[in-house]
N, C-alpha and C positions, 0 to 999 in steps of 0.2 A: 344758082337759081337765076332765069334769068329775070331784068328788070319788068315785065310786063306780066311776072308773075306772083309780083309783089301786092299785097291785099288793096296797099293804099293808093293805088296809080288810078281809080275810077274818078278818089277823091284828092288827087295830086296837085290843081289848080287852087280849089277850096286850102292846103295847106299852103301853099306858094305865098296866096294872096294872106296867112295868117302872120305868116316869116317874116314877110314884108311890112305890116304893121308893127309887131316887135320890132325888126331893125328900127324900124320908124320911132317907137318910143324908147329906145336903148339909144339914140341919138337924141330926142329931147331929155332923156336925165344927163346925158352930159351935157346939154347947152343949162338944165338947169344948176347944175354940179358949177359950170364955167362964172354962171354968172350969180353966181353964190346963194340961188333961192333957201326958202324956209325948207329946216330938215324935215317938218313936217308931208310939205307938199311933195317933199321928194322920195319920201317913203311912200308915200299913197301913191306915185307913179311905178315906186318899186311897187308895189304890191300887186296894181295890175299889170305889170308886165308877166310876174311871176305865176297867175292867175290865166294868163292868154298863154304861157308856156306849158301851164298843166293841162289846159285844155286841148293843145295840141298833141300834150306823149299821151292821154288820156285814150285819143282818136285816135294815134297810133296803134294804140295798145289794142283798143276795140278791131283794130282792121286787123290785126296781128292773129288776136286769138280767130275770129270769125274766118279767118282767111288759112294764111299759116297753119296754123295749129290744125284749125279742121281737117285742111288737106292731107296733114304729116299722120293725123292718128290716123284717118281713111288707109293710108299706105302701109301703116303696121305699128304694130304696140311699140318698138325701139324707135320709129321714127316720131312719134305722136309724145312719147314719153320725153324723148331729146328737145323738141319744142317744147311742149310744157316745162321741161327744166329753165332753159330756156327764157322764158316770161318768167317765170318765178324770179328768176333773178334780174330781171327788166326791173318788175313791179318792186323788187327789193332795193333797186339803187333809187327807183322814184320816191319812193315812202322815207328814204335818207336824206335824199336833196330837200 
């Protein structure tokens, strides 16, 4: 498939700029990690980091189905059903993590 025909590339900057906040707060839990803050504080940054990460497979997930998937059953029952399988097991490693 090529890249420009991936669901998410309209909203490709929108995730860029979410990657780039995560990296940005995966590098302040290690300066808080470094400089031994409260476990407290430091879960509450884990948690939203973990929180900005669902949000972004979330939006994946949404461009995936609405895009992908659409397209693939449009093409044919085997192709449509292959995607669908597909996401099912997206959505089944997200529901684990």
């Amino acid at each position: 498939m090529d890249h420009a025909e991936h669901g998410y590339i309209e909203r490709k900057d929108d995730y860029l700029r979410r990657l780039r906040r995560i990296e940005g707060q995966a590098r302040g839990l290690q300066r808080m990690v470094e400089e031994e803050q409260y476990c407290i504080d430091i879960l509450t940054q884990v948690s939203a980091m973990t929180k900005a990460l669902q949000a972004v497979s979330l939006g994946l997930l949404e461009e995936h189905m609405n895009h992908c998937v659409l397209q693939a059953a449009h093409e044919g029952d085997d192709q449509g059903k292959a995607k669908i399988d597909e996401a099912v097991q997206a959505i089944s490693r997200l529901v684990r993590s």
